[in-house]
N, C-alpha and C positions, 0 to 999 in steps of 0.2 A: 507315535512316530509314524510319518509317511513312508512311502519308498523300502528299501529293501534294506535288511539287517547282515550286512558281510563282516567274515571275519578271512585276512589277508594274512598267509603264517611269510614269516621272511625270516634269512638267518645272516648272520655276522659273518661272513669268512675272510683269510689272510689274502692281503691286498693281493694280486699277481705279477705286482709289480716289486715286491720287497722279495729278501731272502729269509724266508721262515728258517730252515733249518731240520734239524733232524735230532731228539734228544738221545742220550745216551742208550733209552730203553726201545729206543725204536719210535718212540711217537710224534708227529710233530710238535717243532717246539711254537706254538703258537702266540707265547708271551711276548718272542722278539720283533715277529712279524707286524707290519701294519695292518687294519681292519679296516673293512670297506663293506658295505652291504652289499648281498651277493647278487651280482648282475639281473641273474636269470629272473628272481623275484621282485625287481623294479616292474616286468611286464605284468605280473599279476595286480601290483599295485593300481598300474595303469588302466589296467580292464576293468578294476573295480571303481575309479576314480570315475571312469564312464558310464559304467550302471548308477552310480551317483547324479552324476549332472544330469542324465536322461531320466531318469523314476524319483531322486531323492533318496534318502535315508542315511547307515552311518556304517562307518568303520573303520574296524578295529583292529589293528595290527599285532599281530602276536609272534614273540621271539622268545626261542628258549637258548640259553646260556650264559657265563658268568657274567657278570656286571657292567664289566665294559659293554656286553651286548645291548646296553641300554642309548649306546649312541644314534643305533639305525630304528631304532622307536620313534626315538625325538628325530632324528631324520624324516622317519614315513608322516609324522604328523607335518613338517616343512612343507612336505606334497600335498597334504592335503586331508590324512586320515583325520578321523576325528577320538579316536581313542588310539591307547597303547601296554600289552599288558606283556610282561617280558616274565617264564618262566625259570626261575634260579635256582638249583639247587647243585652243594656241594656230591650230590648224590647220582647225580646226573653226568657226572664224568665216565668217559670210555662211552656212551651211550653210541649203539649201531643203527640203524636205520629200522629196526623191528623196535626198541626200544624207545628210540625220539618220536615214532608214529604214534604207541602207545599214549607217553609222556604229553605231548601236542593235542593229542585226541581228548582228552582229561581235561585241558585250557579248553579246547571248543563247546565241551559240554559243559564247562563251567561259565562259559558267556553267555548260555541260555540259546534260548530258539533264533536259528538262525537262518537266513535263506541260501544264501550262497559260501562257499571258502572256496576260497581263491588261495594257489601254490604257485613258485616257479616248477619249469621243469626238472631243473636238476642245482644243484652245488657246483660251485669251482670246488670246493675242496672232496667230495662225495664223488659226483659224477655220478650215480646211481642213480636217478629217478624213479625212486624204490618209495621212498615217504608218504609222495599226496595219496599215491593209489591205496598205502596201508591204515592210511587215515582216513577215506573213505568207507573201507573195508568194516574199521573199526565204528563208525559212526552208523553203517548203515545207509550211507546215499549213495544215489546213484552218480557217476563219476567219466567226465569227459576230459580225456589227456590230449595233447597237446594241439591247445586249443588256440585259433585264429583273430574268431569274428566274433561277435554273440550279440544276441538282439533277446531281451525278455521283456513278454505280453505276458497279461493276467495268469501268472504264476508258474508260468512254461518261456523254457529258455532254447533258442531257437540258436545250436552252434554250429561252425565252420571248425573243423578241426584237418590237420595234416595229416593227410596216410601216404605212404610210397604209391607213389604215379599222380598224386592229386592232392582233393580234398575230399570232404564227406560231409553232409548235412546232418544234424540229427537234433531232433526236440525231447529234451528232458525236464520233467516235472522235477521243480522247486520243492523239497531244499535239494542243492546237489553240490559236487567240488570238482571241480575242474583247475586242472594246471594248464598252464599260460605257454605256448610255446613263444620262443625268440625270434621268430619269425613276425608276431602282433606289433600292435601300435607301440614305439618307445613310450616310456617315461616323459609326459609333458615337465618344462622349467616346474619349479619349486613355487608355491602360490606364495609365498612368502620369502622371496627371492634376497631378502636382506636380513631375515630369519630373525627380526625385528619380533614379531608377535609371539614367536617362541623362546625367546629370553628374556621376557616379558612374562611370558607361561612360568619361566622355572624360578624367575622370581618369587613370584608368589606361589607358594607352595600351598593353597588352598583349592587354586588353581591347577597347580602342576599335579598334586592328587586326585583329583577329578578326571584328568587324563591319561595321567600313565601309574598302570597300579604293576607291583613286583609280585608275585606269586612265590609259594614253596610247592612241592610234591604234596604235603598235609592239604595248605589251602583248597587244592582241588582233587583233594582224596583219591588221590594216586598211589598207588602200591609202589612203596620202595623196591620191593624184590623183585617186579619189573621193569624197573628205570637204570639207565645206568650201564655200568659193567653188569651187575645184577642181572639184569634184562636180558644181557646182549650175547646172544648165540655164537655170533659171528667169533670167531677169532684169525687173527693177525700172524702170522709167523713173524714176520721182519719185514722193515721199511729200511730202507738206506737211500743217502742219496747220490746220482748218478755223476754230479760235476758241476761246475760252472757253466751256466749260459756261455756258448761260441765255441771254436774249434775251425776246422782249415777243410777245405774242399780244392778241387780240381776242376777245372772246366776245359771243356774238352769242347773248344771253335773251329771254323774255317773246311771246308772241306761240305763234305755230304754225308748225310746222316749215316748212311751205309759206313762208311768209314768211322765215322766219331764211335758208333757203336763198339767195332770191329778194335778198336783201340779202346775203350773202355773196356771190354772183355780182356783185352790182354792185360792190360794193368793188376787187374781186377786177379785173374791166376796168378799174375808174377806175385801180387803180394801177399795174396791169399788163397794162394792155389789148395792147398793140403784140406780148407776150412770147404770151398766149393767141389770137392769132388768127393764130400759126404753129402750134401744135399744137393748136386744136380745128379739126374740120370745119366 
């Protein structure tokens, strides 16, 4: 094979436009929510879709969780991937970001030698941008977070990445992983815009095995007692949830800012006076 061997990890989260919910125990209830593939990680797609049509070569989209996760697999192949290998197990539940880096890092060494992994920067449901860097860590490459641009020559990748005030150049030697900030190029349309070729794909399931394979924790000799709640350090005290989207405001027009202030401040003690005269001086 020519060109360069990536592997693109993406994850399934609940829509942001549904009402997920809050289960009894505290957890989200994720079952009622709609799924969407999580935004942030359509950019990594992207940048690898580009290393593609510029060098050649193939990639492999990689998701871990229950089965429905199996939709934004066959999604990432619509764009364009050329494989899809979705990690699943029953044992993978409660899993924290120490845990899923582990669990994820096990799939990349089980796709063999690889040049590049490509991550979003973060989760709608996580927010933590804690994973790619752990999955680096775990692998052993060297690792460029929130990243721009990228140009790779003979075996050295040449990035633009975002720091507070600017940008930063930097070349790292192949293999490495880098997360995609949302600031890069979107998501080009779907190359298969009628998604014609892919249901076509799942028909034939000689075909559809050849592209998207299911994993367990066994298949790539991963340690239960790290995966999982198992795994996961992290604990949760309590989740609740705060209300329904909307609520009433005041606007305070007409006049001069001096003034609008000056009446905001009054309001502000009439109704909450006792609450502001613990935290102002």
């Amino acid at each position: 094979m020519s060109g360069y061997k990536m592997v693109v990890l993406m994850k399934q989260v609940p829509d942001t436009s549904s009402k997920a919910g809050v289960n009894p125990d505290g957890t989200v209830d994720r079952a009622r929510a709609k799924r969407m593939m999580n935004p942030f990680d359509k950019y990594a797609l992207q940048k690898a879709l580009e290393v593609k049509k510029a060098h050649g070569g193939e990639i492999t989209v990689v998701s871990m969780g229950p089965p429905p996760a199996l939709e934004i697999v066959v999604e990432a192949l619509e764009y364009g991937a050329d494989k899809g290998i979705l990690l699943s197990d029953k044992r993978l539940a409660a899993s924290d970001t120490l845990s899923t880096a582990y669990a994820l890092h096990m799939v990349v060494k089980h796709v063999g030698k690889v040049d590049m992994v490509f991550t979003g920067l973060q989760t709608t449901d996580g927010d933590t941008a804690q994973t790619g860097p752990q999955i680096a860590e775990r692998l052993d490459m060297p690792q460029v977070t929130y990243l721009e641009k990228l140009e790779v020559k003979d075996g050295v990748a040449t990035m633009q990445r975002v720091v507070e005030g600017g940008h930063q150049t930097l070349e790292v030697p192949l293999p490495c992983l880098v997360t995609v900030a949302n600031s890069a190029a979107r998501l080009e349309p779907k190359r298969f815009a009628d998604v014609f070729a892919v249901k076509e794909l799942i028909r034939d399931k000689a075909a559809y095995d050849k592209k998207v394979t299911i994993l367990d924790l066994d298949v790539v000799g991963a340690n239960p007692d790290r995966a999982g709640l198992k795994g996961s350090p992290t604990v949760v005290g309590k989740t609740w949830k705060m209300g329904e989207i909307g609520g009433s405001c005041t606007m305070f027009e007409g006049g001069n800012a001096k003034d609008e202030v000056a009446e905001l401040v009054g309001k502000l003690t009439a109704d909450h006076g006792a609450i502001l005269e613990e935290v102002l001086p």
